[in-house]
N, C-alpha and C positions, 0 to 999 in steps of 0.2 A: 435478666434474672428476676429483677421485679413485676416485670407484666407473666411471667411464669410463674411465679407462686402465688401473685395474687388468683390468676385462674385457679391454680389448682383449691386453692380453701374456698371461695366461689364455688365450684364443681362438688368440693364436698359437700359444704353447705344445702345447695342444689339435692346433692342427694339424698341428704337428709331428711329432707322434708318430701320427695317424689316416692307418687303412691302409683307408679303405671297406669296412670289414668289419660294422658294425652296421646295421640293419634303419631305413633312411629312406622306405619308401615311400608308409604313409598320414600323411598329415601331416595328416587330420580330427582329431588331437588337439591341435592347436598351443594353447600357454597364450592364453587369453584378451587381446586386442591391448588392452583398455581397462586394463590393470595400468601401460601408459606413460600418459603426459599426453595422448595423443592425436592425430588428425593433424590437420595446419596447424597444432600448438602455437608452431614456430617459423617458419609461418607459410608453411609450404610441407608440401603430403602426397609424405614422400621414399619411392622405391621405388628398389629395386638385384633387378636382371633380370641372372640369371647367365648365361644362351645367349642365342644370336643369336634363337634362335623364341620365346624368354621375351622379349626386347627387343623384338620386334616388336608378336607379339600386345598385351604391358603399350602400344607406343604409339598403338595404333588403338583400344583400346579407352577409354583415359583422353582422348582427342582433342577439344579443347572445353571441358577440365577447369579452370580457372586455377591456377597456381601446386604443377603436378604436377611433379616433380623424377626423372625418370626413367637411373640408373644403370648400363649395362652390364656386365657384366665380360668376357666373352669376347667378340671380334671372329670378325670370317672365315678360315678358315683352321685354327682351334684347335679341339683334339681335347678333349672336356669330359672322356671317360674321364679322361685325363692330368691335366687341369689341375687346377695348388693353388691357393688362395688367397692372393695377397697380403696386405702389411700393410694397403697402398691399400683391397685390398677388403676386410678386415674391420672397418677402419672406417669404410668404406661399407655393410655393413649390418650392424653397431650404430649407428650415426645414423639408420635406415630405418626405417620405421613398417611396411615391407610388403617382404618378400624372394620372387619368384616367379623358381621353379626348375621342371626337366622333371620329376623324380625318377626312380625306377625305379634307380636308384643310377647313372644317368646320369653324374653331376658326384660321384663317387666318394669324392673328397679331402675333401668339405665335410660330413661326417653329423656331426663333430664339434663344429663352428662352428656347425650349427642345431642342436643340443643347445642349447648356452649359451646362444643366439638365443630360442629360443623360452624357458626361461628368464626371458629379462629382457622377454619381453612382445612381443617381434616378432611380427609375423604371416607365417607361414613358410607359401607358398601352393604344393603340385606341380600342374602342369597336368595331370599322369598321370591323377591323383586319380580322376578320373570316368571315364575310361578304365579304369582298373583295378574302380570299383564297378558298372559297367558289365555285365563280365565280357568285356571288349574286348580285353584284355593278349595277348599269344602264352607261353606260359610255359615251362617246359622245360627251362632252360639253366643254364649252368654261369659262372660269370664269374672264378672262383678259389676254392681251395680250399676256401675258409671261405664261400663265397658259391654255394651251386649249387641245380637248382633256383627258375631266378627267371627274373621275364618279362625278355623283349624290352625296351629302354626306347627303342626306335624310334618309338614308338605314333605320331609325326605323319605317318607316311608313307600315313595313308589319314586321306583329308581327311571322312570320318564320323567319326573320333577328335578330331579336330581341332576339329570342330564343339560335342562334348560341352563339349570344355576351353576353348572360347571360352567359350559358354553361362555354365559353372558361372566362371570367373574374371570375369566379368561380375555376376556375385550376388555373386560376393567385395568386388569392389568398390566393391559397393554399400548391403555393408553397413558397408565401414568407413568410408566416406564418403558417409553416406545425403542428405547435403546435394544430390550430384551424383546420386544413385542413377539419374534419370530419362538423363542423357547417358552415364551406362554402359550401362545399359540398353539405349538405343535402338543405341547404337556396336554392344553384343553381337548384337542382333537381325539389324542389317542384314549384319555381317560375317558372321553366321552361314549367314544366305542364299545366301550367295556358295558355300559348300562343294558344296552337289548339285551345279550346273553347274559347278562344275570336276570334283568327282570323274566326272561324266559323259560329260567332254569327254575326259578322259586315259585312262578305260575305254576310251570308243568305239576313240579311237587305238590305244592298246596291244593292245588285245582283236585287232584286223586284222592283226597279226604269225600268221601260223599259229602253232596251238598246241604243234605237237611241236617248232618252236623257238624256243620262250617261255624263253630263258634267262638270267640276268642273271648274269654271273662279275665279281665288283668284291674289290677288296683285305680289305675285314674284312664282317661278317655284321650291315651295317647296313640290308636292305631285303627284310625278313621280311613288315613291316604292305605295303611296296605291291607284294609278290609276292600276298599271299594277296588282299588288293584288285582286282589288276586281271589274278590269272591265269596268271603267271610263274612260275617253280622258280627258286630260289636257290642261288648255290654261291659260298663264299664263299674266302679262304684263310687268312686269320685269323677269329678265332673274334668273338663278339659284343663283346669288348672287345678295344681295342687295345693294351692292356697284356700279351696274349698276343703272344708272336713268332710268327711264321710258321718253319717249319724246313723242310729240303730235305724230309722225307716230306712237310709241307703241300703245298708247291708241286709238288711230283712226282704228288700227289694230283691235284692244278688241275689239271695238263698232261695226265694220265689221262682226267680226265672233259671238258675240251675237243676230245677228239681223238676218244673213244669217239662224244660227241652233236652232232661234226661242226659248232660254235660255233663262230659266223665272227667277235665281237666280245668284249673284256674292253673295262673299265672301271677307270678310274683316279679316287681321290675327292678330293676339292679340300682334306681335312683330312687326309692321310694319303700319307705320302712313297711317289711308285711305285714304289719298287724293286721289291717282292715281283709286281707287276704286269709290268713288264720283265722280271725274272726266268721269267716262266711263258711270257708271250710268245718269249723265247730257244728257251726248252727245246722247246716243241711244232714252232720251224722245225730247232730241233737233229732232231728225231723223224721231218722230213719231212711237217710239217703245218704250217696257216697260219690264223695268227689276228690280227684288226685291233686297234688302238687306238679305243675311241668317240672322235670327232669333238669330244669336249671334257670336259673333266671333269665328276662328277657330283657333286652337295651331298647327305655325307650325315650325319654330326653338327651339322655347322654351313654356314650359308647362307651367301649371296654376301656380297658388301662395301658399304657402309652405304650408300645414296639409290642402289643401281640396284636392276634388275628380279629378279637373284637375290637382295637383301639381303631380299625380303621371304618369309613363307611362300609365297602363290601365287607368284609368281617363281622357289621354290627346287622347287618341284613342279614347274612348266609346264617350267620349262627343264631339272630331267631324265628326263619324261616326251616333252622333245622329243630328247633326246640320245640317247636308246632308240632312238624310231621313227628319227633319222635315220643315225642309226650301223649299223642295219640296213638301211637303204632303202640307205646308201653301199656295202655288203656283197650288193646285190643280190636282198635280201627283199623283198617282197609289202608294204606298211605303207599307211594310212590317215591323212594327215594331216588331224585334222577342225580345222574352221573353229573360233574362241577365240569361246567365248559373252561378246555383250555384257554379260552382267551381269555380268562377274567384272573386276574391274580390284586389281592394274596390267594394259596389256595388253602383252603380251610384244614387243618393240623386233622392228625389221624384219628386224634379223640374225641374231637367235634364229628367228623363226620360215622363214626362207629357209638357212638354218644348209645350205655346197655341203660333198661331202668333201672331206676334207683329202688323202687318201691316194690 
């Protein structure tokens, strides 16, 4: 009990002072998991799932499992750049036998915490991972001073990335629980199948917008992977992290290039306050030009709210891949709504896919 709370005020500590400035993103070196007693020791295999797409993927894939103990830490709504770790959650993974995270320095606060983590024998899994050995990453960018030069850590917005980090989180967990290996396994296989028909579904869709006004203007530079996926130009008005402010040149920038390429819609995202989005929508009717609000918010760190159709990955895809075509189609574009392949479930609720404009 003493070498466990001395860790955990350690790891607070740690936290306290960690500015996501050091290099978390292969985590192919995590210290060996068998240095703890192992899982089921206390008779549960505990996992702590830091995002909403980490919580998800960790519950479809362990589905069948007995005595899986599955952790969240961030909900709908919450911005992972931003968010620290509590106490709550540090001693939720140090009591965890398995910590799955996005990486890419996504969850920015915590490089510290899986320092120590790994450490003491956690198994510290990024979904990135294979994405990144891939060579699937978008790279290029800047996240702050001491951070530049580094990918995208959007990587789930194209559901063939998604598919890799299924796959390999699937052998993750199946090697630390080779008891189950066979129902991870088979969970990863089937889930995995699911990706081509949808990526094919929200291509087909997307792809029917004419091309020269493929443009997606959302409040920060979270939709890199499903512009270059399915065809779209990006403009964003904060930068890849939301730890950057937006300033009047950013937005004066936004009002410039919606006016210039004649964009009939912006985008507001469900983890990030619209001012700066109000903000540009003012300015271009200030200008004597006219630009809509999408038809509803779009998921883009973190998915919807837990047991509905956006809480899950395909639900945070289909529905704003539907918020696209029909925020366009309300602005009087050309769009292509195709039919939802039966093989892909959840299937998207009646309202989402009949989604009237608002405006």
């Amino acid at each position: 009990m003493f070498k466990r709370n001395t860790l955990l005020l350690l790891l607070l500590l740690a936290t306290a002072v960690a500015c996501g400035g050091s290099e978390e993103g292969s985590t192919t070196e995590q210290t060996d998991a068998t240095n703890r007693s192992g899982v089921y020791a206390d008779g549960a295999f505990k996992i702590v799932a830091t995002t909403t797409q980490a919580n998800d993927i960790a519950q479809i894939l362990t589905d069948g499992v007995a005595n899986v103990e599955i952790t969240p830490l961030m909900g709908a709504g919450v911005d992972p750049h931003l968010y620290q770790p509590t106490e709550s959650d540090i001693a939720a993974m140090n009591d965890a036998d398995m910590v799955i995270y996005s990486g890419l320095f996504l969850e920015g606060q915590f490089d510290t915490v899986f320092a120590a983590l790994r450490e003491q024998g956690v198994l510290i899994h990024a979904l990135s991972d294979p994405v990144k050995q891939a060579g699937f990453t978008i790279g290029g960018f800047e996240l702050s001073d001491e951070l530049v030069d580094v990918d995208d850590p959007h990587f789930w917005f194209d559901p063939r990335n998604w598919e890799l980090t299924i796959v390999d989180l699937g052998e993750a967990l199946a090697g630390i629980d080779p008891d189950n290996s066979d129902v991870y396994t088979q969970n990863a296989t089937e889930y995995a199948a699911t990706m081509t028909p949808l990526y094919e579904w929200a291509n087909e869709g997307l792809r029917s917008v004419p091309e020269g006004q493929r443009y997606l203007v959302t409040s920060h530079d979270a939709f890199q992977y499903f512009g270059a996926a399915f065809g779209w130009q990006m403009e964003a008005i904060q930068g890849l992290s939301t730890e950057d402010e937006a300033g009047v040149g950013d937005i004066q920038g936004t009002v410039d290039f919606i006016i210039e390429n004649q964009i009939p819609v912006v985008f507001v995202e469900s983890s990030i306050p619209p001012d700066t989005i109000e903000a540009v929508i003012e300015a271009v009717e200030a200008e004597g030009g006219s630009v809509r609000i999408g038809v509803r918010e779009m998921y883009s760190d973190a998915m919807g709210e837990l047991d509905t159709f956006a809480g899950t990955y395909v639900g945070m895809l289909a529905s704003n891949t539907l918020t696209v075509l029909q925020s366009y189609q309300c602005a009087g574009v050309p769009v292509t709504l195709p039919e939802w392949p039966v093989a892909v479930t959840p299937t998207p609720p009646d309202a989402l896919l009949n989604g009237a404009c608002d405006q």
